[in-house]
C-alpha positions in Angstrom: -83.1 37.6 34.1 -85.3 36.0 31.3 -87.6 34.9 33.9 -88.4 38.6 34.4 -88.4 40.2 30.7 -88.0 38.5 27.3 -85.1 36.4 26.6 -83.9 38.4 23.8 -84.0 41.4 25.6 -82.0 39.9 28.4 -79.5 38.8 26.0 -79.1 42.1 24.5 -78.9 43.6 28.1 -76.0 40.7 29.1 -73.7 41.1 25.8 -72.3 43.8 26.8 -71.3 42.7 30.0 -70.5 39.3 29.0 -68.3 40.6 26.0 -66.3 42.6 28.7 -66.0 39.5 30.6 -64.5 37.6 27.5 -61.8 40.4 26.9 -60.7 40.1 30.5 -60.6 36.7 30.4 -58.2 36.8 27.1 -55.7 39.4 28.9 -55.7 37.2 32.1 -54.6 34.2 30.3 -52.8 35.5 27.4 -50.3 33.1 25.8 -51.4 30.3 28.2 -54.0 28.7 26.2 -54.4 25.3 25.2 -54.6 24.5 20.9 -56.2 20.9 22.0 -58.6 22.8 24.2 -59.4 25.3 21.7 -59.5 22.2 18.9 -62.1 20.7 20.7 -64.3 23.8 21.6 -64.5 26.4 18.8 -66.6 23.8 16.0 -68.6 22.7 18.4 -68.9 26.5 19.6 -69.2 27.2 15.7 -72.4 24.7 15.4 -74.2 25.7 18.3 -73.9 29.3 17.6 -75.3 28.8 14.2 -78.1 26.8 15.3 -78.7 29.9 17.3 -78.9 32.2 15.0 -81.0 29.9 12.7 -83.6 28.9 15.0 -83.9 32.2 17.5 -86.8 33.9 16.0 -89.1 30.5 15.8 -89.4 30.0 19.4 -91.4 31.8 21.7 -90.0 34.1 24.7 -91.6 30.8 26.6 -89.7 28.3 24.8 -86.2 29.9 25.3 -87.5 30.4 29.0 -87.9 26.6 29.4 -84.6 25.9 27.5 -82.4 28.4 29.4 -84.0 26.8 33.0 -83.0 23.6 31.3 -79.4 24.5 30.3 -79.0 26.0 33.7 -80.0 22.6 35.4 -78.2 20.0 33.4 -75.1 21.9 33.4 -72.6 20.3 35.8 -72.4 23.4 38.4 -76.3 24.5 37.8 -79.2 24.3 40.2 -79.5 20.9 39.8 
């Protein structure tokens, strides 16, 4: 979708839908979770989100292009 229209607008368009997502997800697997998993995940979850928020409006709608292709192909199950 951020190939199409800007990245933040994309992102605003997604929350929504990923945010209902999430509060599926919880139900679905309520009192099943892992405290190692969740030990591991939410500083480095923590971090990253901050260094979102910090350094969104200094890149260009062609920066986060690049870096969302680039996300998407490193990630274990991406394009790549």
């Amino acid at each position: 979708m951020s190939l199409t229209i800007e990245p933040a607008r994309a992102a605003a368009i997604l929350l929504p839908i990923l945010m209902l997502m999430d509060a599926t997800a919880l139900r679905t697997y309520r009192r099943r979770w892992d405290a190692g998993v969740l030990a591991t995940t939410i500083p480095g979850a923590v971090v990253g989100t901050a260094i979102g928020l910090a350094t969104f409006d200094l890149l260009s709608p062609d920066a986060l292009r690049v870096m969302v292709g680039s996300i998407a192909l490193c990630s274990p199950r991406g394009g790549g």
